[in-house]
N, C-alpha and C positions, 0 to 999 in steps of 0.2 A: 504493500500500500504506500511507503514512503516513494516510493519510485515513481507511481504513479505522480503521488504528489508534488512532486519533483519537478516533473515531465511538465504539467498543469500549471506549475508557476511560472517556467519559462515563457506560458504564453500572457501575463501581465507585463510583458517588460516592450518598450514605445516602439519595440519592433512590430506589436500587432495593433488594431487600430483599437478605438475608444471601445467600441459595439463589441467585441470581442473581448478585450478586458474585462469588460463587465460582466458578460455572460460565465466568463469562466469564474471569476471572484464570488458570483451568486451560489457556483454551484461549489467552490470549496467554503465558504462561509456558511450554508443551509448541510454541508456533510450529506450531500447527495450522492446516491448509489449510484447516480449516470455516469459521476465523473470517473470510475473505474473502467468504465465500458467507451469511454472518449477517449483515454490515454493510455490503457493496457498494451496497444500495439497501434502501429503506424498502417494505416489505408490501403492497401495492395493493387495491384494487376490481378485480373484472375482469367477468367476463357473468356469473359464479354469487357475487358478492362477496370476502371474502378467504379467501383459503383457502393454509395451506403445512403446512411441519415444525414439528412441535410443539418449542419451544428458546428459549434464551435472546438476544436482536439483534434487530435492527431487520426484519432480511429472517425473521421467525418469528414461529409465532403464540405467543403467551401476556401475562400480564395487563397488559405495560404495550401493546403495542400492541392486541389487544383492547379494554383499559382509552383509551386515543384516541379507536378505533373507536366508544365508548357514549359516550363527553364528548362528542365531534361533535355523534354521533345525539344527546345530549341537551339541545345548544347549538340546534340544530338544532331540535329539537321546541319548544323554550321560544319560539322566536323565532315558529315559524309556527302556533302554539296559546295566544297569550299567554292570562293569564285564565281556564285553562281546566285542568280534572283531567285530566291525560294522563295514557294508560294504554297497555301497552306489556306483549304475551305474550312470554313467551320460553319455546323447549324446544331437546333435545337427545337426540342420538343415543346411541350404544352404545362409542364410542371412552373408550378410560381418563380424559382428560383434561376431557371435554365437562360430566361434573357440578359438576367445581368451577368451571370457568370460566364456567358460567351462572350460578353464585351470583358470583361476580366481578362480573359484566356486570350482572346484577340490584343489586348491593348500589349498584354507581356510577348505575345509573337513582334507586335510592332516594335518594340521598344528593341528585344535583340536585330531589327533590320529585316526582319521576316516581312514579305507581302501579303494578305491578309484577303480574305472574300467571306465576307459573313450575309449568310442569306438575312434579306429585310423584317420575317417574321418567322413563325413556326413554320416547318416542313418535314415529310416524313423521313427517316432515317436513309431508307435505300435512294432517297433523291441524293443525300449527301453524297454516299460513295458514287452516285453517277456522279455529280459535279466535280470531284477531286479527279476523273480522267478527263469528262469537257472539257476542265478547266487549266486542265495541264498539271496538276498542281503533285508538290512533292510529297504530303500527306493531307490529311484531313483530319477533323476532331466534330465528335456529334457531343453534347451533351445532354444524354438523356437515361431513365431508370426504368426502360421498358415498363414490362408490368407490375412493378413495382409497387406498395402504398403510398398515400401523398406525400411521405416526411419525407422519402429518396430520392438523392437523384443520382447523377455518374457522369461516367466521362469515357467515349472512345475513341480509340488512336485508328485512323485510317493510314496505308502507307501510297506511293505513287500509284501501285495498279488499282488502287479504288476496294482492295480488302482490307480488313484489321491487320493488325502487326503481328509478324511470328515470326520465328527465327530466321534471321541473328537479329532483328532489327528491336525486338520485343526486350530483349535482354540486352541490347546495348542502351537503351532507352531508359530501363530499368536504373543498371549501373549508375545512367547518368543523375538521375532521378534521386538515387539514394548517398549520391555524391555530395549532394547539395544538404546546404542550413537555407531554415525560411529565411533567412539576410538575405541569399545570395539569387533570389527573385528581383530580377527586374520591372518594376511595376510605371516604367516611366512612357507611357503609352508614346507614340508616333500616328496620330492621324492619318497623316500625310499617307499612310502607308496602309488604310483600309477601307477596302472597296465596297459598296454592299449590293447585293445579286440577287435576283428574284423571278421575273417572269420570263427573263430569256433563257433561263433554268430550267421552268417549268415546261414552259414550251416543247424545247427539246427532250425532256423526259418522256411527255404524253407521246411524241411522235416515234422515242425507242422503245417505249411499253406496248404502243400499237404492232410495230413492227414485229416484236419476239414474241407475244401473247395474242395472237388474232394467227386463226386459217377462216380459210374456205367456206364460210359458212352465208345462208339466207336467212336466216328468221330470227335475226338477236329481238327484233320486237317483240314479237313472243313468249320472250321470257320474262316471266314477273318477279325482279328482285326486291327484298329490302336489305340495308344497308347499315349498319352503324358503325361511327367512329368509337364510342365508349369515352366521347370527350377529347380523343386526340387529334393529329396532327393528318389521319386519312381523309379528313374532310378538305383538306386541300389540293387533292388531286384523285382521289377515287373516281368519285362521281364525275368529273370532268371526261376522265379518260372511259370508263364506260359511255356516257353519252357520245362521244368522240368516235368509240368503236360502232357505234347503234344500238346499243340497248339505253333504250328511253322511258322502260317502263320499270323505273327505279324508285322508289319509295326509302328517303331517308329514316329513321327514325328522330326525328325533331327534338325530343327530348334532351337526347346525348350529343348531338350536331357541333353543339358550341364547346370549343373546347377548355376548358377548367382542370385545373390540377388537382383539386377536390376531389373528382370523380363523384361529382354527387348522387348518382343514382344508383352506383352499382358499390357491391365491399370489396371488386377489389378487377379493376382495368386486363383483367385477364382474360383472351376472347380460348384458352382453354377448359374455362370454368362455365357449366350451361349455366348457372347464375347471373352470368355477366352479362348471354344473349337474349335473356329471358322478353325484353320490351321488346326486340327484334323478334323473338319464334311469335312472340301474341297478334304482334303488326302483320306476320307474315299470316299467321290463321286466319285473322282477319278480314286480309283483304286476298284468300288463297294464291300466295307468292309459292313461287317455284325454290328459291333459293334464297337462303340467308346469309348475308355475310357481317363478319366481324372483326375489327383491328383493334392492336395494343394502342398505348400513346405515342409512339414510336414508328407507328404503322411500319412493322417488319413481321409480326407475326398475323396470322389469319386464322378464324375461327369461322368453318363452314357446315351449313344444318341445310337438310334436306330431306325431300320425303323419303318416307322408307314404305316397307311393301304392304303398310298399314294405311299411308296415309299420313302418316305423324311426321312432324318435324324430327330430326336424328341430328344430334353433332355428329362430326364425323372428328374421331382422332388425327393426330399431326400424321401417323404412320398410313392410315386410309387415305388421307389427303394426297398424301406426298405417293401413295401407289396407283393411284388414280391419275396423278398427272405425269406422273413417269410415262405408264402405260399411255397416255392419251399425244404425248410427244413421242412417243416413237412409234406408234402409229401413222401417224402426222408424218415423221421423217420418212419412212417405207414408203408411205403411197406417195412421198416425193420424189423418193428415187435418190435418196442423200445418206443412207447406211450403208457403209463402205467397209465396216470395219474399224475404223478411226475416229469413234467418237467414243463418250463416255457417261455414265452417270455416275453424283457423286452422293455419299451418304455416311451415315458415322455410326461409330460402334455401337451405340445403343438404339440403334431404329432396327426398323422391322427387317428381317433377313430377306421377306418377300421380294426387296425392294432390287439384291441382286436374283431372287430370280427370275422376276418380270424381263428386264435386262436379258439376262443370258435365254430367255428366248426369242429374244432378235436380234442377240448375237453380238450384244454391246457389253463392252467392259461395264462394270461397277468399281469404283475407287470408295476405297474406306478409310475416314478419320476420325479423328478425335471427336468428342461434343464440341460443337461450335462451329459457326459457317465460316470461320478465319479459316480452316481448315479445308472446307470445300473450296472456298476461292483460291489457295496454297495449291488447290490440284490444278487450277487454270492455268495458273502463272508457273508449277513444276512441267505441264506437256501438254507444251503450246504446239506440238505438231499433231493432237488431235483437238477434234469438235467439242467442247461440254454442250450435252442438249437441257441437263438440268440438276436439280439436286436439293436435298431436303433433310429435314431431322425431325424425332418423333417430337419435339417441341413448338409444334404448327408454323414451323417456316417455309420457305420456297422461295427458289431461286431458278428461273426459265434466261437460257442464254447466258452469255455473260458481261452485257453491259452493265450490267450492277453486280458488283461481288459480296454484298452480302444477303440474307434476306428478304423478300420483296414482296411484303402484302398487296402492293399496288397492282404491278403485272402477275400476281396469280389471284388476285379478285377477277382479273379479267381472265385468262385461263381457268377459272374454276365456270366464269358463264360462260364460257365458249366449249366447255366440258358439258353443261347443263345442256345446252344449246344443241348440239351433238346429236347427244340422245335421244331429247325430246323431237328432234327432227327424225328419227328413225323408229318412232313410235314408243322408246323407252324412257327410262329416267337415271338421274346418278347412281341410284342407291342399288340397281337393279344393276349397272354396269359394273358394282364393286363387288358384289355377288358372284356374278359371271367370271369375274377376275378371280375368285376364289375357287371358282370349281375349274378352273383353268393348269391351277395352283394348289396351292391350301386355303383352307380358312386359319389364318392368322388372328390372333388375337393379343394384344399389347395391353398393360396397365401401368402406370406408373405409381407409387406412393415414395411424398416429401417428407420427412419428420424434420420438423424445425427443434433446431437448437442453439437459440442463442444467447449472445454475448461470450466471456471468456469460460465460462464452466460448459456451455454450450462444443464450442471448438473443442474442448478436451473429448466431452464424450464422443464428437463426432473420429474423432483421431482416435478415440478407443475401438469406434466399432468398425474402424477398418481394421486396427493392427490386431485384434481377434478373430473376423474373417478370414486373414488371412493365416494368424496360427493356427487357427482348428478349423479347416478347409471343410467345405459339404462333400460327403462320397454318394449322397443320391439325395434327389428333389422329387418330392411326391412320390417315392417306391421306384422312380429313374434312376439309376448309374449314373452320376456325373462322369462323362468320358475326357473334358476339357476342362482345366481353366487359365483362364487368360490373366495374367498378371503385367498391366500396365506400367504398373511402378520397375517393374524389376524387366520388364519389357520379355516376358518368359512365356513360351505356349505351351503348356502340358498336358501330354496326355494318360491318363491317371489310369487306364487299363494298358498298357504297353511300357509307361513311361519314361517315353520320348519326351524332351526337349524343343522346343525351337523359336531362336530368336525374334518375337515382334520387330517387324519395320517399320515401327510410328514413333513419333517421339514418346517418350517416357510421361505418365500421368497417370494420379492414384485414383487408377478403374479399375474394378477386381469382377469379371465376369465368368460364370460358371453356364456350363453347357451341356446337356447331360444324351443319351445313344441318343433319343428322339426326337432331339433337338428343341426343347427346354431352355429355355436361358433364363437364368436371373444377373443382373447387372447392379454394380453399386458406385457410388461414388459420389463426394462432398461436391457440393455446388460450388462453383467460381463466382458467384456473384453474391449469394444469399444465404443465409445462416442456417444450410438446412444438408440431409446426405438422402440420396435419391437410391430406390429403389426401381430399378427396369425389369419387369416380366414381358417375358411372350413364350406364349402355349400355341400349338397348333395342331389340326387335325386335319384327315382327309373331307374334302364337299363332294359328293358325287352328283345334287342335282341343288339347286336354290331353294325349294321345295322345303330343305330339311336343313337350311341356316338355323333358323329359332332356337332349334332344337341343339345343331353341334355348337352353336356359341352359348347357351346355357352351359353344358358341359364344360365347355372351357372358363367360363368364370367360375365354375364349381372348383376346377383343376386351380384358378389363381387364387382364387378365397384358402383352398388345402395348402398353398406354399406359402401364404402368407401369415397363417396360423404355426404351420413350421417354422419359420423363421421368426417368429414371434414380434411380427409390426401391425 
């Protein structure tokens, strides 16, 4: 605790400003429990960059550690661009905090001699990482806390090709970063030297969303969407670029349109939670819409509902999502006459397995990485001599083409109606085509469970419950033989009835997944951005006709309900 304290009183001293001083004096003079969870440890990089509670300490975001965060980055750029105009996009989402702090983050780019492009207002995430290639620029910075509650916010590092930062650039960045004392923040802003950007941005986005998210199709009128932002930053361009493709039979939900970092009508901006889409499935029953759509604050994640063979609205999971439009672009590519062999899909270790074998029956690699679309984009820019047609992860993202390298609610709002579209021109509907892709297939079935544990006793037990996972290993899940497991940390493949060896080719990451003959998988591993360690299942069985779905997905959530009782979460 003295350390803590320690830590805490460095920040009264006229290096930080008045507002800050204060806050922090309140909270060691009232002997408040927060201050331990402010100062226990310094604000990290994790797989979506930094991201926490917006506050005054070391463990929170705002402008002195931010203000590190862009000294780094800007340490950083100087050294590997010498001689050179850097330039450097920044945007920001729809949370209270994100406007001033990208003029912070801008004014400290300015001040080291950085040139500077800061979108005019909110925009969604994946416009950023387009503008950092429009725009030429050496990196980019978004700041935003996705799904987040309202106290969060974050910060991510774009690099030249328009993806996040990963090796070497993540860890030379870092170095720089933890190089530095809050003194050695240059806070002396250059005007002169920031430009602001906005509609000829957007412009050009609608026209590369059009182009990589739109085929062949006649009857987008026909489809009855509705729509919600959840209060974020998709209201800036969804609805646009749908109308722009011709679906004009769009239904906002009005309520949530304007966007508020409150989130006032939902508990919590997350379009994976059917909580969150609830105003949108009532608006769609309603006025009987075809399809529901949903974005984070961030508009990078997508949350999609659609009828099912009932009638009823259905979310569909990030793993469905993302096999449906696999499936629905390389179909697409075939009847172009463009699958050669050379192209790829991309996906990461904890989505559905389906997703290579959709893939491998038309004959297309699947590439696998880490959690996180830094990593999907890492495969564009590692084999630029083939095509990516698209790529995804079981946490409702997607990304079609690769004018944008990370996540893209935008262009797969509109691939998901031009999916709906499809169908319903061929006398069927979504829900029935992911069906049919199942008895194609398997029927796959995914679940995910978060246990939150936070603050610093939270972090211990999450570190406990890996390094017991992996002393006393599962040798069967549900009455299966574990035949595999994958040990990320130690980058080990083992096969536990032979036991063979063999070296993973990813980088190194504490994911511990176990796989069993039948191919069973349960998956674990602490979140990079939030205070919680993640549980991944998928169970699958054979479909022999649509007919008798009901029936084998009941069985299979009997099967995740038994492993999960097993493993006692």
């Amino acid at each position: 605790m003295k350390e803590i304290l320690d830590n805490a009183k460095q920040w009264l001293s006229k290096d930080f400003d008045i507002e800050t001083q204060k806050e922090i004096q309140h909270l060691i003079t009232t002997n408040s429990p927060d201050l331990s969870d402010r100062f226990y440890k310094n604000l990290e990089f994790g797989t979506g960059g930094m991201r926490g509670i917006v506050g005054a300490g070391t463990n929170r975001i705002n402008k002195y550690t931010l203000g590190k965060a862009t000294q780094g980055l800007s340490n950083y750029l100087l050294k590997s661009y010498p001689n050179t105009k850097i330039k450097v996009a920044i945007g920001y989402d729809c949370r209270h905090d994100s406007k001033w702090l990208s003029e912070v983050v801008a004014g400290i780019l300015s001040a080291n001699n950085i040139y500077v492009y800061v979108f005019e207002d909110l925009r969604p995430t994946p416009e950023l990482s387009f503008a950092v290639n429009l725009l030429d620029c050496h990196a980019g910075i978004v700041l935003t806390a996705s799904h987040n509650p309202p106290e969060y916010n974050g910060y991510k590092v774009y690099w030249a090709d328009g993806g996040q930062i990963v090796p070497p650039e993540d860890k030379g960045i870092i170095d720089e970063v933890n190089s530095l004392k809050f003194t050695d923040i240059n806070f002396n802003t250059n005007t002169k030297l920031i430009t602001t950007i906005g509609a000829e941005v957007d412009d050009a986005f609608w026209k590369a969303s059009i182009k990589n998210g739109t085929f062949d199709l006649k009857k987008r009128d026909d489809l009855k969407i509705v729509f919600t932002s959840l209060h974020g930053t998709a209201i800036k361009l969804i609805p646009e670029v749908l109308k722009r493709a011709g679906y004009t039979d769009l239904h906002i939900v009005e309520e949530q349109a304007i966007p508020d970092g409150d989130f006032p009508t939902v508990k919590s901006p997350n379009p994976e939670e059917p909580e969150a889409l609830k105003m949108a499935v009532d608006l769609a029953n309603k006025i009987g819409a075809d399809i529901v759509l949903g974005t984070d604050p961030d508009s990078d994640r997508i949350g999609i509902a659609v009828r099912d063979t009932e009638g009823s609205m259905k979310l569909l999971n990030g793993n469905q999502t993302m096999c449906l439009m696999n499936d629905f672009l390389l179909q697409n590519w075939k009847k172009q006459g463009k699958l050669n062999g050379k192209q790829f899909i991309g996906s990461t270790i904890v989505s559905t397995p389906l997703v290579s074998e959709i893939a491998e029956s038309y004959g297309v690699e699947t590439k696998i990485g880490l959690t996180g679309f830094k990593w999907i984009a890492k495969m564009i820019k590692d084999f630029p001599e083939l095509d990516f047609i698209g790529g995804g992860e079981e946490s409702f993202g997607y990304m079609v083409g690769d004018f944008v390298r990370d996540k893209d609610a935008v262009t797969a709002a509109l691939l998901a109606c031009e999916m709906a579209t499809s169908a319903k021109e061929k006398g069927s509907y979504l829900y029935k085509e992911l069906l049919e892709l199942y008895t194609r297939h398997n029927f796959y079935k995914e679940h995910l469970v978060s246990l939150v544990k936070k603050g610093m006793n939270g972090a211990k037990e999450i570190k406990q419950m890996m390094i017991d996972l992996r002393s006393k290993p599962l040798s069967e899940i549900d009455g299966e033989k574990v035949q595999f497991i994958y040990d990320y940390q130690s980058s080990i493949k083992k096969n536990l009835l032979t036991g063979e060896e063999i070296t993973i080719d990813i980088p190194a990451s504490n994911v511990l997944i176990y796989e069993t003959v039948n191919g069973t998988r349960v998956a674990c591993r602490p979140s990079g951005t939030e205070p919680k360690i993640k549980f991944y299942f998928s169970v699958n069985s054979n479909l022999n006709t649509t007919n008798n779905a009901a029936s084998v997905e009941f069985d299979l959530d009997l099967k995740i309900k038994r492993i999960e009782k097993q493993l006692g979460i």
